[in-house]
MARGUDREN-585187 format. One record per residue (C-alpha): x, y, z negated. Coordinates in pm, whole numbers, plus 50000, padded with zeros to 5 digits. Each point is the difference from the previous one (the first is absolute). Layout:
XYZ/...
***
This chain:
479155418654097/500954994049639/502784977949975/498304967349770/501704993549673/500794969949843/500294995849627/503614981549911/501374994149627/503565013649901/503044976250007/501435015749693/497165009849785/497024985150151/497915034749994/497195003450329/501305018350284/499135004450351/501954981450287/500825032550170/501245016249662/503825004250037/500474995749574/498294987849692/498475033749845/500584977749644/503664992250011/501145016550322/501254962250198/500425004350289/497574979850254/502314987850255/497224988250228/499455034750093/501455010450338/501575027749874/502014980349711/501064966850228/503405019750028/500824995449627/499424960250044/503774993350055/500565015349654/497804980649824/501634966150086/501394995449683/499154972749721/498245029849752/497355008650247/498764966150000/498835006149671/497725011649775/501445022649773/498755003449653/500505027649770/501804980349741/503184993550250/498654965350112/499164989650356/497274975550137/501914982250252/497684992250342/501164976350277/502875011950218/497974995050334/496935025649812/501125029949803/495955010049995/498194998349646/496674991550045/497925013649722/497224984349931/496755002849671/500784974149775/496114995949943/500334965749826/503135001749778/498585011149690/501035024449801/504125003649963/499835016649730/498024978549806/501934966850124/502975016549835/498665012149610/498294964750020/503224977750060/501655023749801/498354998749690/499204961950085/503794996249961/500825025849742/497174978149798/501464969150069/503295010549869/497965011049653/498484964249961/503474985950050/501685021549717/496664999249763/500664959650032/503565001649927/500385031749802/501034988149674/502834979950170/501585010650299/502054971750151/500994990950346/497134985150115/498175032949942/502115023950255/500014965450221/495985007850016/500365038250053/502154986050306/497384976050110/497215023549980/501925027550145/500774982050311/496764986150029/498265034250001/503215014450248/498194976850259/496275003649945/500675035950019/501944993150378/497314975250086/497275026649915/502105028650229/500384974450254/495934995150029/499355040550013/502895006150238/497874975750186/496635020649965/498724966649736/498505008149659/503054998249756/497684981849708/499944970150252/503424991149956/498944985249659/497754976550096/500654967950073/499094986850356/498315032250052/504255011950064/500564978050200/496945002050215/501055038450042/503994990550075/498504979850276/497935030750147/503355020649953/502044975850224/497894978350189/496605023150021/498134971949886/498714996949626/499054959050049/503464990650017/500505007249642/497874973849867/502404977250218/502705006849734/498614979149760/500574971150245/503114977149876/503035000550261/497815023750240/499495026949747/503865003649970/500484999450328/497745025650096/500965018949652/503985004250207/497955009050276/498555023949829/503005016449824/501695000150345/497575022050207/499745021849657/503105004750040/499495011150361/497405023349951/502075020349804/503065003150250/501764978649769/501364967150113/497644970049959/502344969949966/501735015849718/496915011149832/498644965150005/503194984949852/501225032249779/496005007449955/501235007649622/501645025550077/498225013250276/496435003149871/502045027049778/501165013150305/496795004850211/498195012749646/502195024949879/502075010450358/498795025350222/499034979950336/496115002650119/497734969750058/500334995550398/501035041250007/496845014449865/499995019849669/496664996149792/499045033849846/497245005249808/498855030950153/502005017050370/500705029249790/502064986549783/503245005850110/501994990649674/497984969050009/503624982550029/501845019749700/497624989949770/499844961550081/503925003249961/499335018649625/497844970849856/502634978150181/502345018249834/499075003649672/498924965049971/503384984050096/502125023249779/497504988649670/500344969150141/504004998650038/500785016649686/497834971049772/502054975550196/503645013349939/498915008349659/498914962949979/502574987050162/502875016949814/498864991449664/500074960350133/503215003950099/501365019249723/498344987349654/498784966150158/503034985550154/500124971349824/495824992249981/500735004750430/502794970250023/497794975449746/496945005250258/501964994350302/501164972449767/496724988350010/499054999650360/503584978950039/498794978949748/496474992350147/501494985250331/500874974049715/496555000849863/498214998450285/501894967250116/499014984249681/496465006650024/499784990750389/502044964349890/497644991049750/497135007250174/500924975450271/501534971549758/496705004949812/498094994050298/501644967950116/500374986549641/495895004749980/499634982150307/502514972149976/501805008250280/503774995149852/502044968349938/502744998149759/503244984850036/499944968649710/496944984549806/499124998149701/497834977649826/498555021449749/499055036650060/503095024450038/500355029649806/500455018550234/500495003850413/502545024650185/499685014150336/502935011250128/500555024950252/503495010250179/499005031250164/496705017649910/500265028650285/499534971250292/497324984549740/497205024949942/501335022250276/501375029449737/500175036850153/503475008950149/501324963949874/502574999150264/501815029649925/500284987049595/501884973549819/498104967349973/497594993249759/499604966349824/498964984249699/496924977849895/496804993149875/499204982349650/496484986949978/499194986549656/497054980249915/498555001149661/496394981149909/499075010250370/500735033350059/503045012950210/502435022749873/502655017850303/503525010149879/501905015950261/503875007550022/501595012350307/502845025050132/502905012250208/503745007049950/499155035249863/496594994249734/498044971649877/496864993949799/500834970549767/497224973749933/496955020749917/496194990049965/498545016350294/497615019949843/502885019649784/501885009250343/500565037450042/502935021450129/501765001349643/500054959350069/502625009650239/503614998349874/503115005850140/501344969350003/501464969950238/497634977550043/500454963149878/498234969250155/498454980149817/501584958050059/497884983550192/500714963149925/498975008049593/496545007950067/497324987050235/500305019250360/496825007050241/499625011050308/496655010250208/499084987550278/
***
């Protein structure tokens, strides 16, 4: 009686074989399920034979407990080849319409935009690997909801949850979820994925671990399937990582001084935004009448001042507790029935002196100590 055959992939290159076949007749690896090769199993306990090797040098790492590559068709990632050229090109266009609008003056804020778009495209790129390592059409990790319909039938096999994302508070906590058993399916661990998922969407998109240990190919013959995945990978980050230290050492080199006035600037909004938030609320109980000031006056005053010792514990500023104290005040003037809102406020290390509030910017903010204003000169409100 004919002993019956049964058709297995290889571990290494994922060519057909029988199960009774004692190599692969493509890459001669050795199939250790045979009877006559279980006595080489002891010398193949080692962490390179529990991966896939690729001809560039690189290995896909499998789980520990599973050295076995399951190769499987990719029938619905799309084509690989075209997912690169397009992102490619998308990017290598984008960086064109960025130096065609900035061409006849290249300042900072230029090479800050090749950096933007740069890392922008460094992650639709993983994102779109991520989707085909997952047998999912690359092209539908650009549309919106659409993506993250498909994440969900990547980690929880079911497309509806996606359109729970858009929920508010249950969309974000389904979103960690999410990143968690992404994380997971990729032998990588999920709690840091969902709180490092920055730097781990990189890591699932461009590293060499398969979706739940299958390998997508687009056709079983294929066995170099894997080396060219890693040659659009590769040629995509070096393009990618050359514009960026190229862009990054002409900031630091020629723009030194354009990089300390912006983070200038951001310092300088905290200041800004204080302002803003003050007069918004003064303005709000001044409208409404819901103040009372300290003296009266018979006729109407010039002017009313709203005081305020610490803004932080006021309007609830972002990291407040960690800074210096803000205070200052509010000048409402009222001329022929319209309102006008000064504003003056700081700490021990800048202030913006008296300034009409719609004037306020970051080069309001000076470095100066900040002086109060006396209270008993002028008449003092408070809201209530």
């Amino acid at each position: 009686m004919n002993e019956e055959k049964n058709t297995i992939y290889c571990s290494r290159c994922g060519a057909e074989m029988s199960d009774n076949s004692r190599y692969c007749m493509k890459c001669g690896n050795l199939n250790y399920n045979h009877d006559a090769n279980e006595g080489m199993r002891p010398f193949i306990e080692n962490p390179a034979n529990e991966t896939y090797q690729v001809g560039s040098g690189k290995f896909a790492v499998q789980n520990s407990n599973d050295t076995s590559v399951h190769t499987m068709i990719g029938n619905n990632t799309g084509n690989k080849k075209l997912c690169f050229l397009f992102t490619f090109f998308t990017y290598v266009l984008s960086l064109g319409i960025c130096f065609l609008l900035n061409h006849t003056n290249l300042t900072i804020y230029y090479f800050i935009s090749v950096v933007v778009v740069s890392f922008f495209f460094l992650y639709v790129y993983a994102l779109e690997l991520i989707f085909m390592k997952s047998n999912k059409t690359w092209w539908s990790a650009l549309i919106p909801v659409y993506n993250g319909m498909v994440l969900s039938d990547i980690t929880f096999h079911k497309s509806w949850i996606g359109i729970l994302l858009l929920i508010p508070i249950v969309g974000q906590v389904l979103f960690l979820i999410l990143l968690y058993r992404l994380g997971k399916s990729f032998r990588y661990s999920g709690i840091l994925t969902a709180l490092l998922s920055i730097i781990y969407i990189l890591l699932i998109g461009y590293g060499n671990h398969f979706y739940e240990g299958h390998a997508f190919t687009e056709s079983i013959d294929d066995n170099k399937f894997l080396e060219k995945e890693y040659k659009y990978k590769k040629i995509f980050l070096t393009f990618i990582s050359i514009c960026l230290v190229i862009s990054f050492g002409v900031i630091a080199f020629f723009h030194s001084s354009d990089i300390k006035k912006i983070i200038k600037s951001f310092s300088s909004y905290y200041y800004v935004y204080a302002a803003k938030r003050i007069v918004s609320k003064t303005e709000k109980a001044f409208i409404k009448q819901k103040f009372e000031c300290k003296k009266n006056t018979s006729s109407e005053p010039d002017a009313y001042y709203f005081f305020y010792s610490d803004l932080g514990d006021y309007i609830y500023l972002p990291l407040y507790m960690t800074r210096d104290s803000i205070e200052g005040y509010v000048k409402v003037v009222v001329e022929k029935g319209e309102y006008q809102y000064y504003v003056s406020l700081g700490d021990s290390n800048k202030k913006i002196p008296e300034t009409e509030i719609h004037f306020i910017n970051t080069d309001s903010v000076i470095d100066m100590e900040f002086e109060d204003i006396d209270r008993d000169s002028v008449l003092s409100c408070d809201i209530y």
